[in-house]
SEMIKOL-383812 format. One line per 3 residues: number of its first residue (from 0); for each residue x negated, y, z negated of C-alpha. Coordinates in pm, 1 decimal. Layout:
REM SEMIKOL-383812
NUM	X Y Z  ...
REM end
This chain:
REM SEMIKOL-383812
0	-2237.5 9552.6 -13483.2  -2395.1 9353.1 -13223.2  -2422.2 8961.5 -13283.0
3	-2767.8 8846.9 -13326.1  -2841.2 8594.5 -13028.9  -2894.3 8219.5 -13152.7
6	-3170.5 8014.2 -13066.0  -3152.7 7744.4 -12802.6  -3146.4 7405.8 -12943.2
9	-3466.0 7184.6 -12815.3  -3360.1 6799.4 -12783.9  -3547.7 6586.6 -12956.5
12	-3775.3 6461.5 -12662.5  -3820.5 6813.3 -12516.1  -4194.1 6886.7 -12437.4
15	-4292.7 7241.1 -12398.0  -4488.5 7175.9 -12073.7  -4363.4 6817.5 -11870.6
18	-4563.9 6711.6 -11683.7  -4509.3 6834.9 -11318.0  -4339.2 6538.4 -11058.5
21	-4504.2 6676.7 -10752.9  -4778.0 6868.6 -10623.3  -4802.5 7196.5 -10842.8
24	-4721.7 7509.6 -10618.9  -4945.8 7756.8 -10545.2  -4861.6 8089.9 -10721.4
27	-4676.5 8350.2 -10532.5  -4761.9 8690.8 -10529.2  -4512.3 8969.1 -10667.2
30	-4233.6 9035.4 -10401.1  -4263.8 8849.5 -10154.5  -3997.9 8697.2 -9916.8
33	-3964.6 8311.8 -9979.5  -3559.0 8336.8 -9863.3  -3645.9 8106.1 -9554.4
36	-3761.6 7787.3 -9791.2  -3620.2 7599.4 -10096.4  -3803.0 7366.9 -10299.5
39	-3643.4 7009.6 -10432.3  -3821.9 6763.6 -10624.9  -3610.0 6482.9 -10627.2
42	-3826.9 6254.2 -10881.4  -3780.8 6495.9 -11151.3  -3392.7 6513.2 -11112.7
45	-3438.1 6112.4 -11108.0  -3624.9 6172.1 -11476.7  -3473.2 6446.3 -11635.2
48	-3166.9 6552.9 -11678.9  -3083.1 6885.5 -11530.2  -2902.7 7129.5 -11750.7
51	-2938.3 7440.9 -11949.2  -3249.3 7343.4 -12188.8  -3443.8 7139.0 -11939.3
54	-3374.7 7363.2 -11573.5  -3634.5 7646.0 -11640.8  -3893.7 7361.7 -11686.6
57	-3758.9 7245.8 -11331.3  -3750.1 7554.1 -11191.0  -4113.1 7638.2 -11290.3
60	-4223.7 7358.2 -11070.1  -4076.9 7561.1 -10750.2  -4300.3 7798.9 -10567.2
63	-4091.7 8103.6 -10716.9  -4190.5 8092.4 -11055.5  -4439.4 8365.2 -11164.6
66	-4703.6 8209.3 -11393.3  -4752.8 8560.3 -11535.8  -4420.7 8591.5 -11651.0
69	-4335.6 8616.9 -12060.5  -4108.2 8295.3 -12035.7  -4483.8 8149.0 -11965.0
72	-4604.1 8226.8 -12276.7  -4344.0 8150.6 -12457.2  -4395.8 7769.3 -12318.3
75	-4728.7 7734.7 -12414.1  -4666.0 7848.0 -12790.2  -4406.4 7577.6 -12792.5
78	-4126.5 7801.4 -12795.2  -3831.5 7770.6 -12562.1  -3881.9 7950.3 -12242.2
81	-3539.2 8117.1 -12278.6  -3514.9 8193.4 -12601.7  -3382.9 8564.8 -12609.2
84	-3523.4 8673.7 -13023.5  -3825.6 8628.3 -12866.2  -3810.3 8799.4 -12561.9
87	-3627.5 9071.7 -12653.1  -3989.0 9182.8 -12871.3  -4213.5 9098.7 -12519.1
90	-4262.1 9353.4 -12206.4  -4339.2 9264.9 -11843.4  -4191.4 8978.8 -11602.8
93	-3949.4 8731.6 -11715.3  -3709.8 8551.9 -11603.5  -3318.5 8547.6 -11777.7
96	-3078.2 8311.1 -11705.4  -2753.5 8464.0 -11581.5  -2524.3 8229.8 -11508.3
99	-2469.9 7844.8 -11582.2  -2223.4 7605.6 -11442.5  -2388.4 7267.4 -11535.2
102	-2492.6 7037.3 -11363.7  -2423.8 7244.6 -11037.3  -2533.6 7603.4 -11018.7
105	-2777.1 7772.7 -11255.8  -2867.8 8149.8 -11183.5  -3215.0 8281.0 -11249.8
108	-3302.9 8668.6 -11257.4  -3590.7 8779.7 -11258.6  -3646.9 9132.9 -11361.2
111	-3913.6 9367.8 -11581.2  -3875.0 9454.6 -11938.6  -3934.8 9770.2 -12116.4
114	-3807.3 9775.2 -12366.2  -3526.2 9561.6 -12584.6  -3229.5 9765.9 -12430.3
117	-3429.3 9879.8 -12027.2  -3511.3 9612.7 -11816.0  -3539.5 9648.4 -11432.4
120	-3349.9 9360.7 -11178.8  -3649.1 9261.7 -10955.3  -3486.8 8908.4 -10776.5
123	-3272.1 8654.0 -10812.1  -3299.9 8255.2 -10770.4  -3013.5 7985.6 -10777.1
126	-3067.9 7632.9 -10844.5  -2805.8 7448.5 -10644.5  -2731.9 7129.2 -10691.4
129	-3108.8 7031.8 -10749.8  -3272.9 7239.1 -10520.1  -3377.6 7623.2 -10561.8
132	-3309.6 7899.2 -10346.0  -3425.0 8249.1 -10321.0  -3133.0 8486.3 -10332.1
135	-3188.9 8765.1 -10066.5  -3152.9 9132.4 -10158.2  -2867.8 9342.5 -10096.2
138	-3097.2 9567.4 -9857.1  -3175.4 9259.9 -9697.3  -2792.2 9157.5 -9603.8
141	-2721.7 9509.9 -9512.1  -2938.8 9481.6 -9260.2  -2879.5 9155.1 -9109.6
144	-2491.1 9255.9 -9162.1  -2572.0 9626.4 -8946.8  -2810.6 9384.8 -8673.2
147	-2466.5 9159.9 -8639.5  -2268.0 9387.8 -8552.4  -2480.8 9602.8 -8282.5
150	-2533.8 9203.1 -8139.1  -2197.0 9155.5 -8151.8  -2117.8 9523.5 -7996.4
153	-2388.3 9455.7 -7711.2  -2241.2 9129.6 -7587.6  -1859.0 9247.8 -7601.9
156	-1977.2 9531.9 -7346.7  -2199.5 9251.0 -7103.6  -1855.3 9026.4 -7133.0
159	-1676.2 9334.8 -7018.9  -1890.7 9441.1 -6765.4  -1928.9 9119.7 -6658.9
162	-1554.0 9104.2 -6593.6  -1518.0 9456.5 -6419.9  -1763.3 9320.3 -6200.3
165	-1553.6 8989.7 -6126.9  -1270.9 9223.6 -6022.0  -1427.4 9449.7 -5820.5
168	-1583.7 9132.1 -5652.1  -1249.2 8964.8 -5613.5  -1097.7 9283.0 -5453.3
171	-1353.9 9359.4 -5214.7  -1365.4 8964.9 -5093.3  -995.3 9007.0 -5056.9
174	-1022.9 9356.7 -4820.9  -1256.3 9187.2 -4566.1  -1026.4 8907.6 -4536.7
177	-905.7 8958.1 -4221.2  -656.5 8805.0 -3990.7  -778.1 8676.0 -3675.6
180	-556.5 8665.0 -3403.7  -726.3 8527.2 -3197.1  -741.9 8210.2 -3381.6
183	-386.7 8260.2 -3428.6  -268.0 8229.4 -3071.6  -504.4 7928.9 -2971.6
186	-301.7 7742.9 -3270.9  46.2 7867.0 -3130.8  -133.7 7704.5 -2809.9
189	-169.0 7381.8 -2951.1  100.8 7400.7 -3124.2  300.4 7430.0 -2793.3
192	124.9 7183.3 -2579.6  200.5 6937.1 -2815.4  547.4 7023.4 -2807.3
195	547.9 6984.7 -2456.1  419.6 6618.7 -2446.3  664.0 6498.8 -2712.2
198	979.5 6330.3 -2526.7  1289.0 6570.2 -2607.9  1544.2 6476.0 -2948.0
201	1800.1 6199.6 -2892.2  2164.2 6289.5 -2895.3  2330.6 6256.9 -3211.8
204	2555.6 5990.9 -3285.2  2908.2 6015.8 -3216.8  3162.6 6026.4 -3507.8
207	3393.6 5737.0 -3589.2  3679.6 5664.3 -3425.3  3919.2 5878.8 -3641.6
210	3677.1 6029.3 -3864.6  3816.5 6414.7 -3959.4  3545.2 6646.6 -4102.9
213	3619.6 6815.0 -4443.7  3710.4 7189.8 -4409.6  3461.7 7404.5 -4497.7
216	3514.1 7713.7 -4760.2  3525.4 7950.0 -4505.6  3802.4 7774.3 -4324.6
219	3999.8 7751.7 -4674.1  4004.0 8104.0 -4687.7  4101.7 8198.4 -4357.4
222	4433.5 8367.7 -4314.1  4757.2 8144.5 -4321.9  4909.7 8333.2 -3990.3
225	4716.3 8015.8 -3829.9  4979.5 7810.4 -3603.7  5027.9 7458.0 -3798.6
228	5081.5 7311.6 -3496.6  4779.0 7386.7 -3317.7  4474.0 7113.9 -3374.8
231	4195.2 7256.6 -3523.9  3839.4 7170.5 -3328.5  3540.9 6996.1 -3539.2
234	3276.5 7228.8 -3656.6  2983.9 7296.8 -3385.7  2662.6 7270.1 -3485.3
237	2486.2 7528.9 -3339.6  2129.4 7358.8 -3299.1  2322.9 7024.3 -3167.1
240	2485.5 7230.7 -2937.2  2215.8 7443.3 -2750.2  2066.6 7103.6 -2616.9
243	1694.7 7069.0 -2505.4  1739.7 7279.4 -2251.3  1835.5 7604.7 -2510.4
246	1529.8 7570.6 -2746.7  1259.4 7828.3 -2812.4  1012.6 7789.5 -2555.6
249	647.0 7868.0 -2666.5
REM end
């Protein structure tokens, strides 16, 4: 058996139509797209307190709210605007509060009644935090959600093309790089005049008077059929030992 729904308790200074804070909207018709805007009135939240008995008033003020509506009636015969025992008897627009988490969110739905037990979803508006949205439609974020992702197809395929483009620009700047040799050999030219002018090395300096060079690893290992006796020369450096006269000429 189904629990009979209890009446919404007025407070004792509730008036069935405040007086509106701001300018009073103009009326809306049926349908149409108002996601782009929200509506605030912050001298009313400064004056009332914003909770379950006293946010329909608020959100009657907003440009959303269908003067039509049963909820409208209801306010001018002094009766709650909520107040389901009396809805629940109307037909035609109203608006039902869905969901409530005071003093934060409040969820409004509006949607067309039938009967008591058929009613049709039409839209849905939030109150967040003071100021009132229009929730958009599932249709609606279907379709932005499908646009996304072709924009977000189209651009991964420019970034892509983009970089084959790079490479192919890269590799063809690389091919017609090519080596001049004629600019090679007038280097070498300088190169070799230069050398030419420059006075030849100095001698190196003479070891001290007896110094004995440490034996290399290559000597270590050499066979021991050596003679003992027999004194062993210093290393030769070969680039010492060529002289000025040996050198690379250019």
């Amino acid at each position: 058996m189904a629990t009979p729904p209890v009446p919404l308790q007025l407070p004792p200074n509730f008036e069935a139509n405040p007086p509106p804070m701001g300018p009073t909207p103009l009326p809306q018709p049926p349908g149409t797209d108002m996601t782009g805007i929200c509506f605030r009135d912050q001298l009313w939240l400064n004056t009332y307190p914003l909770d379950r008995n006293l946010v329909f008033d608020y959100f009657a003020l907003s440009p959303f709210y269908d003067w039509t509506c049963n909820n409208e009636q209801l306010r001018s015969q002094s009766i709650h605007p909520l107040d389901l025992s009396h809805l629940l008897k109307m037909t035609g627009t109203e608006y039902m509060l869905s969901e409530v988490m005071e003093p934060h969110l409040f969820v409004f739905r509006k949607q067309k009644r039938d009967s008591a037990e058929k009613v049709t979803p039409m839209l849905t508006y939030y109150v967040l935090d003071g100021s009132i949205y229009q929730a958009p439609q599932l249709c609606s974020v279907f379709a932005a959600r499908v646009a996304f992702g072709t924009a977000a197809s189209k651009l991964e395929k420019i970034g892509y093309v983009d970089s084959e483009n790079e490479g192919a620009a890269s590799e063809s700047k690389i091919g017609k790089e090519v080596i001049d040799f004629k600019e090679v050999k007038r280097i070498d030219h300088i190169i070799a005049s230069l050398q030419r002018k420059l006075p030849p090395a100095p001698p190196p300096p003479s070891f001290p008077e007896g110094y004995v060079p440490q034996p290399t690893t290559e000597e270590e290992k050499a066979p021991e059929t050596q003679q003992g006796g027999e004194p062993q020369l210093p290393p030769v450096d070969p680039i010492i030992d060529q002289g000025p006269a040996k050198r690379m000429k250019f």
